[in-house]
N, C-alpha and C positions, 0 to 999 in steps of 0.2 A: 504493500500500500504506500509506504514513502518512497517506494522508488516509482510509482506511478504518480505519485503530487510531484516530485520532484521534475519531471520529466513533464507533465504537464503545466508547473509554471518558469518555467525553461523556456519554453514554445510558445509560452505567454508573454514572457519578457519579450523575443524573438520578435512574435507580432505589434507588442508595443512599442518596441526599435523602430521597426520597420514602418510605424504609422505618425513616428514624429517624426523621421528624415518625409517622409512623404508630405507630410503640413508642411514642414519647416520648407522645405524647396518651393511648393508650392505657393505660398505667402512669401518667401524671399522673391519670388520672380514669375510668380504670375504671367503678370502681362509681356514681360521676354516670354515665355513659352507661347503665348499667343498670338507674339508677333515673327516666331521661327513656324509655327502652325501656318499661319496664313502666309508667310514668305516663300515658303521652300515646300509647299505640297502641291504643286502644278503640274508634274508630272508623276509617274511610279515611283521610280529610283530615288528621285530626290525625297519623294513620301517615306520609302521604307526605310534611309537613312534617318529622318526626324524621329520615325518610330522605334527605333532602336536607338538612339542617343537622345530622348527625353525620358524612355522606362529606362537607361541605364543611370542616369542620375535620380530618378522616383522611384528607381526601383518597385514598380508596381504598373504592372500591363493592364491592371484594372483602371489605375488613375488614368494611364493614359488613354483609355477605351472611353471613359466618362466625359475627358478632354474633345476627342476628336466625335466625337458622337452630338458633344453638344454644338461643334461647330458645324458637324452636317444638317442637325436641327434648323440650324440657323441658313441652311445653303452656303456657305461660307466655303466650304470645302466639298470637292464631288464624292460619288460613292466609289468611284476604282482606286483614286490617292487615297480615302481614306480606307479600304479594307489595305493599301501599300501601307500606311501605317500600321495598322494591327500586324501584319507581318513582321515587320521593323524591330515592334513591340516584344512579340514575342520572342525573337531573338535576345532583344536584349535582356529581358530574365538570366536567360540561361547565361549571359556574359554574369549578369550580379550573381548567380548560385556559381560560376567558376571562381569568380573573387572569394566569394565566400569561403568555399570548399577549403581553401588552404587554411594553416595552422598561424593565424593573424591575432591569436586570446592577447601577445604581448603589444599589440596597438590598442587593447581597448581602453586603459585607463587613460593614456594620453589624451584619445579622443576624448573621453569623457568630463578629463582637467580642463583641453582647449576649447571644448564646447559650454561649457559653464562659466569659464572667461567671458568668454565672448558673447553670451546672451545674458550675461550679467554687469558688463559692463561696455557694450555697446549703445554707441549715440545715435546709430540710425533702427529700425524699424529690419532693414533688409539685414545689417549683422547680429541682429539677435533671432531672429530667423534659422540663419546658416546656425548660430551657433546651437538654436535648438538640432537641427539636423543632425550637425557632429556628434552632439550627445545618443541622439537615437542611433547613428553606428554603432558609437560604441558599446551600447545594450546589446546592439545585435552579434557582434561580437564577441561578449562577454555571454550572453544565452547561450552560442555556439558549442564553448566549454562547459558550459552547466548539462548542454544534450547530451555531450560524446562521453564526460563523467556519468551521467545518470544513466545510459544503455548498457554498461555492463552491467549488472546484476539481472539485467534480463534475459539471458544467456541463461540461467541455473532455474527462471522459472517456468515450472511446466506446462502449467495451463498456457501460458503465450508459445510456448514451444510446439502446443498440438495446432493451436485456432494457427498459428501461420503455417505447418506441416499442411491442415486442408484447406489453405487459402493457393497451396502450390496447385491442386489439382481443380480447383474453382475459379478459374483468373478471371473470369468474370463477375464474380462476386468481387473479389478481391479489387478490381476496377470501378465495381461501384459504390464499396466503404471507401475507397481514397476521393473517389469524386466527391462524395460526401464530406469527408474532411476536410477538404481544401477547400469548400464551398462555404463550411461551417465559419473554416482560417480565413478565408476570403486573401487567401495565399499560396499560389503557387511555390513560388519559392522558397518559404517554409517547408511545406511537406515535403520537399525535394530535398533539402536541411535535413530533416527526419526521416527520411529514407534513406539517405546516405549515411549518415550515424548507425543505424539498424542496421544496414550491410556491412559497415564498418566493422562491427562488434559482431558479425555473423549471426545476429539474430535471425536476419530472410537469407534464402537462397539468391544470388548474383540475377537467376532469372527472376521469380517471384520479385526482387527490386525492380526492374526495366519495367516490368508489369504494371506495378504501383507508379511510376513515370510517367505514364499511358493514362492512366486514372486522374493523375495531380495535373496534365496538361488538361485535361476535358475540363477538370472541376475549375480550373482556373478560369475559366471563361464564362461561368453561371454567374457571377456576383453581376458582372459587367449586363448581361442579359435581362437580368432582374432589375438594372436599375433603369436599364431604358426600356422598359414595359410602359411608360408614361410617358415619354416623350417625344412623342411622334415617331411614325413610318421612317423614317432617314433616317433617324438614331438609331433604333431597332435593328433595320439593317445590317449595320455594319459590325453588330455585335454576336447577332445570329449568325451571318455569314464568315464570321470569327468562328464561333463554336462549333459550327458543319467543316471547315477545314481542317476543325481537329479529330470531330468523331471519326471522319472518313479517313484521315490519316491513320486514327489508334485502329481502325477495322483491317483497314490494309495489312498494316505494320504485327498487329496480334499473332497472327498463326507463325512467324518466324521467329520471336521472341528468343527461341533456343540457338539457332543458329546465328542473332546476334548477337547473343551473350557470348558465346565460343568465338565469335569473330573478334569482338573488343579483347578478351581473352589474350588472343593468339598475335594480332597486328598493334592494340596498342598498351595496353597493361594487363599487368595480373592483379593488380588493385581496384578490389572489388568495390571500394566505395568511389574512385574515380571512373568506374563505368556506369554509376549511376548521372553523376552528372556530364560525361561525356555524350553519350547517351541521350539527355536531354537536351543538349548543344547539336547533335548529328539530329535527331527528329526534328527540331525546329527550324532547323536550315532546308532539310529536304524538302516538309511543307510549303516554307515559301519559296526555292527552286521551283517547285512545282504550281503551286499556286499565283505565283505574282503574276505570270503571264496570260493568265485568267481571273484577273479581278473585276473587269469592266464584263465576262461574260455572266461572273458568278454572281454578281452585283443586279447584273439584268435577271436571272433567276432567280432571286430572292424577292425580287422586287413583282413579280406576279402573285409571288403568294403573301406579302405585306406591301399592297397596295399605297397608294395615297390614300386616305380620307377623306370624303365627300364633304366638303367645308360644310357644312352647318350651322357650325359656332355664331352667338350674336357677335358683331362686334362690339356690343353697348358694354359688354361685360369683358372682366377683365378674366385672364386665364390664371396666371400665375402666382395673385399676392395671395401666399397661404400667410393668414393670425399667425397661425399659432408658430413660425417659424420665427416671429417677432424679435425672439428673447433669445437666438444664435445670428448674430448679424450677419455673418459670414454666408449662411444660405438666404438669409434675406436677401441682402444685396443683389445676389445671384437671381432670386425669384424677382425683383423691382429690374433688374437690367433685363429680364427677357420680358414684362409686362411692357418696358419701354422699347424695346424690337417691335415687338407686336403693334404695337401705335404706332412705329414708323413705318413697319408695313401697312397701316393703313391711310397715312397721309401718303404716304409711296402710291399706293394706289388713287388716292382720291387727286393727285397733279398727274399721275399716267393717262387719268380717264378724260383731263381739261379738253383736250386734242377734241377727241369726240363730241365733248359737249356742246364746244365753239362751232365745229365743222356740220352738226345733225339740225336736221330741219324740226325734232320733237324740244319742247323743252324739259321732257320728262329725265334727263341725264343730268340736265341742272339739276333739278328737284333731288336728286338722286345725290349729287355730292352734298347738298346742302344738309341731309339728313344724315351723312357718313363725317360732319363737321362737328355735329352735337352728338354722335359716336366719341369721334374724338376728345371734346370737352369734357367729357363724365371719365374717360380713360386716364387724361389727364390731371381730375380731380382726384380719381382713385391713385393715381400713381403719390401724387401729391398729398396726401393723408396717409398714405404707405410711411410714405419717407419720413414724415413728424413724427410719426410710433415710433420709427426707427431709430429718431431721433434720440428718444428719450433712454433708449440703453448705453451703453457707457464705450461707447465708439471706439476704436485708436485713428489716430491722425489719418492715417492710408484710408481708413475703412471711408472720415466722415469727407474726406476727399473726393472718393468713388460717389459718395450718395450727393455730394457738391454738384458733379460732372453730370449725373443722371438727372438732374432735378433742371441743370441748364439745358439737358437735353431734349429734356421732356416740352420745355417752356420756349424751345425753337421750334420745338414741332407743332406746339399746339397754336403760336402765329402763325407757322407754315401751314395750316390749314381755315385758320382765319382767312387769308391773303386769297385761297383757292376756293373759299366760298365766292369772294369776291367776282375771281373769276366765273364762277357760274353766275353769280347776279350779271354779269354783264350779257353772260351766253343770254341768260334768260332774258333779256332787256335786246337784245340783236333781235333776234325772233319775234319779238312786239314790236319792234318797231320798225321789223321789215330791212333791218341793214344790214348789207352785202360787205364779205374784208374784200378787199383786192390780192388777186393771188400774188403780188408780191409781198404786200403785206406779211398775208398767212406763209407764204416762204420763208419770213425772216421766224416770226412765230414758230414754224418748226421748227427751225435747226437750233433756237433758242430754248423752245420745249426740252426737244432731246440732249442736249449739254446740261441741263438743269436737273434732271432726270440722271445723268452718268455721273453728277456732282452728289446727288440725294445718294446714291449705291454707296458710294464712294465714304459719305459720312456715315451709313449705317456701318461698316465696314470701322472705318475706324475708330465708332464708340465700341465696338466689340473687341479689339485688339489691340486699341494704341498704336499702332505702327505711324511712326513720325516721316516714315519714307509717302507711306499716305496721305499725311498731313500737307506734303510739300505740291503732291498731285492734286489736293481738293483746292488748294488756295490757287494753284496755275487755270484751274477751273473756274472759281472764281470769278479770277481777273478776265477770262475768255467771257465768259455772259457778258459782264461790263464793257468791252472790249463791244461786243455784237451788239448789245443794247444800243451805247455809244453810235453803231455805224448803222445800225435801221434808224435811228431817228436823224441821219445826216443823207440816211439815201429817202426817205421818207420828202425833206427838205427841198432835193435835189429832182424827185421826181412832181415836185407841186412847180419848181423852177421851170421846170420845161414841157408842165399841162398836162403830164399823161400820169397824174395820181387826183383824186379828188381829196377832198378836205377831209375825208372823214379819218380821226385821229384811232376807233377804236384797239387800232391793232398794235400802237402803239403803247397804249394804257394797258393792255394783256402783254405788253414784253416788259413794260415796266414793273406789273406785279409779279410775272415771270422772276424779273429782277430782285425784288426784294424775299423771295421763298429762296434764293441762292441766299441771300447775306443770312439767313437765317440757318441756315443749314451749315452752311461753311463755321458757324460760331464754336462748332466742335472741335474745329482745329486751335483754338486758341489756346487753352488752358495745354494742350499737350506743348505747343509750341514755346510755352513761357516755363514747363518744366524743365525743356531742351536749355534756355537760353541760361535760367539758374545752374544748371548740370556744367554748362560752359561757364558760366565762370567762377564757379567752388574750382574746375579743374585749372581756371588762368590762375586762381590765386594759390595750388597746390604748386 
């Protein structure tokens, strides 16, 4: 019994290690992750390295499945770069279980000294962060020794000596108690930790280990499944389409089991606990060998049997602000920045639809954004009563920053769709009273529409990631509207000069408010661009 407590809070440290470096990184650098997510996933390759060098510092293919899942949510990312991430992903595991695997017990207290330094007397937000991290290594490291101590005496006991004798001949059982486990750990590379200690100490047979490998990869992938059950068709995806790359790998891979135990054996050690994790280095390379060049087909097959959803939702109502997540801000914030996507996708739509409503001989398209306006006002009030609750818990600087940034956000969008009611009063006001735009007019109106339009992507884009490389493309946008607004009201001028334009102004007053839904959208870029300019000169003064 005390070598089973022992052994079970061993595994518990372990998962506890493993769940402060995973904050710690995460809250140290956030939005860097989100700005190498949306930088460098454009294609495969460049996808499946992100995903392997963001789980090898988060050590956790889960976090990064939560990550990329919720940018597919968002469209942000397609569905072939991001099943290349989870491939990525999953490699990089098995690089952190090789780190691990070595005899490192004499790095733990170091880490655990320099990590308490440094989250203890750290002046920024980001180095008490890392330094929580470093502590969580070195738990996990220090647990390491407490497994590989604690698995000998279970060698001499009998009952665990019979239930693993008929888990060799049941390996299908034996694959569905480890998926179970490692769903319960909501860790792969733990159980992999603990498989590898058990072979070590020959408690399992060399096979029966590779088995349980088979098991802890599948189960690895449920935690991830389970949490985008809610959040949309595209998130869903990419996490199912993760878990079917592994079942059908462990089915393939199952019936040889013996003949790759003899082959690790034979070509690269007799060290039984290094073919567990070599092992799970050689299986998750093959997968993605095999699967990377079928993401975009596997992607399209997943995608028939988890459809889109029939949009239904009112827009009156807000999706995301759960109460009661009030009193953890850290998911609040998360829940108030996707209630505020949601409201930019519907003043996104409601400037998409201007075109139409200008161009249609019904007024009922007006009528139609004017109701999608007072949609947005109550979203915006609901966002805006989020955020005062939110107010009142006991923030950190970062956090009341982010709710700062959302609340400006929120408060361009909801003039930005003041500004495009307007436009429908005019549509509506065209059609009473019989006024015709002149097709140069509505020329300049398009090409000014559509730039206004690539500038709105463009902002929702970079409230999601901060990318300042963004920041530089939405203000060059900017200045182009102003630039075209500028040159319709000069050729406007120029064609009343030489007779072949009439008086009538309206299509100029629609590129004008055109104009003013860019200044309002572009407002995003400001506060990132002034964290740039401090960042420059803390570094002229270092």
């Amino acid at each position: 019994m005390y070598t089973l407590i022992s052994i079970l809070g061993a595994v518990s440290l372990l998962l506890f290690g493993m769940e402060m470096v995973k904050q710690g990184i995460i809250a140290a650098f956030n939005n860097d992750l989100k700005r190498i997510i949306t930088r460098f996933t454009r294609n495969k390759t460049s996808a499946f390295a992100v995903g392997l060098g963001i789980t090898s510092v988060l050590q956790s293919s889960t976090a990064t499945a939560l990550l990329i899942s919720s940018f597919a949510s968002r469209s942000l990312i397609a569905g072939a770069p991001a099943l290349a991430v989870m491939l990525g992903a999953d490699i990089g595991t098995t690089l952190v279980a090789q780190v691990l695997s070595y005899d490192l017990s004499w790095l733990s207290p170091a880490l655990i000294f320099i990590g308490l330094i440094s989250h203890r007397r750290a002046t920024t937000d980001t180095f008490k962060h890392v330094g929580m991290a470093l502590i969580g290594l070195g738990l996990m490291l220090l647990s390491l020794k407490l497994i590989g101590s604690s698995t000998g005496p279970l060698r001499e006991a009998a009952v665990l000596q019979e239930l693993f004798h008929a888990l060799e001949d049941e390996r299908m059982l034996a694959i569905l108690l480890i998926v179970l486990l490692t769903w319960i750990s909501h860790s792969s590379i733990a159980m992999i930790l603990l498989v590898m200690s058990l072979a070590a100490s020959s408690i399992i047979s060399p096979q029966l280990s590779l088995v349980l490998v088979l098991g802890a990869n599948i189960g690895g992938t449920i935690p991830a499944v389970i949490a985008t059950l809610n959040k949309g068709a595209q998130a869903l995806r990419i996490t199912v389409s993760n878990s079917c790359f592994k079942i059908i790998s462990c089915i393939v891979v199952l019936p040889f089991i013996d003949i790759i135990s003899e082959l690790l054996s034979t070509y690269i050690t007799t060290d039984v606990a290094r073919h567990v994790v070599d092992f799970h280095t050689i299986f998750n390379l093959s997968v993605a060998l095999v699967f990377l060049p079928l993401t975009s087909k596997a992607y399209a097959i997943v995608k028939r049997y988890i459809p889109d959803p029939v949009k239904t939702a009112n827009v009156n109502e807000s999706r995301y602000l759960n109460e009661k997540l009030i009193s953890t801000p850290s998911m609040a914030i998360d829940c108030v920045t996707r209630e505020t996507m949601h409201m930019a996708e519907v003043v996104y739509t409601m400037i998409g639809n201007c075109l139409p409503a200008l161009t249609s001989e019904s007024s009922e398209p007006s009528r139609e954004l004017m109701k999608m306006e007072r949609s947005v006002d109550r979203l915006h009030n609901e966002i805006s009563r989020y955020i005062s609750k939110l107010g009142r818990q006991d923030l950190k600087s970062e956090q009341l920053s982010q709710t700062n940034r959302i609340m400006a956000f929120s408060l361009n969008l909801e003039h930005s769709a003041d500004i495009t009611e307007n436009i429908a009063e005019m549509s509506r006001k065209k059609i009473q009273d019989k006024v015709e735009l002149s097709d140069d007019g509505l020329a300049d109106i398009v090409t000014i529409h559509e730039t206004v339009l690539n500038n709105f992507h463009l902002a929702m884009r970079i409230f999601n990631t901060q990318d300042i490389d963004l920041v530089h493309l939405l203000l060059e946008g900017k200045r182009q509207v102003k630039k075209l607004t500028e040159q319709a009201s000069q050729d406007h001028v120029n064609r009343l000069h030489e007779g072949s334009s009439d008086n009538n102004m309206l299509h100029l007053d629609i590129i004008r408010e055109l104009n003013r839904i860019n200044w309002h959208i572009t407002g995003v870029a400001y506060p990132l661009l002034e964290m740039e300019r401090n960042k420059d000169r803390v570094d002229d003064k270092e």
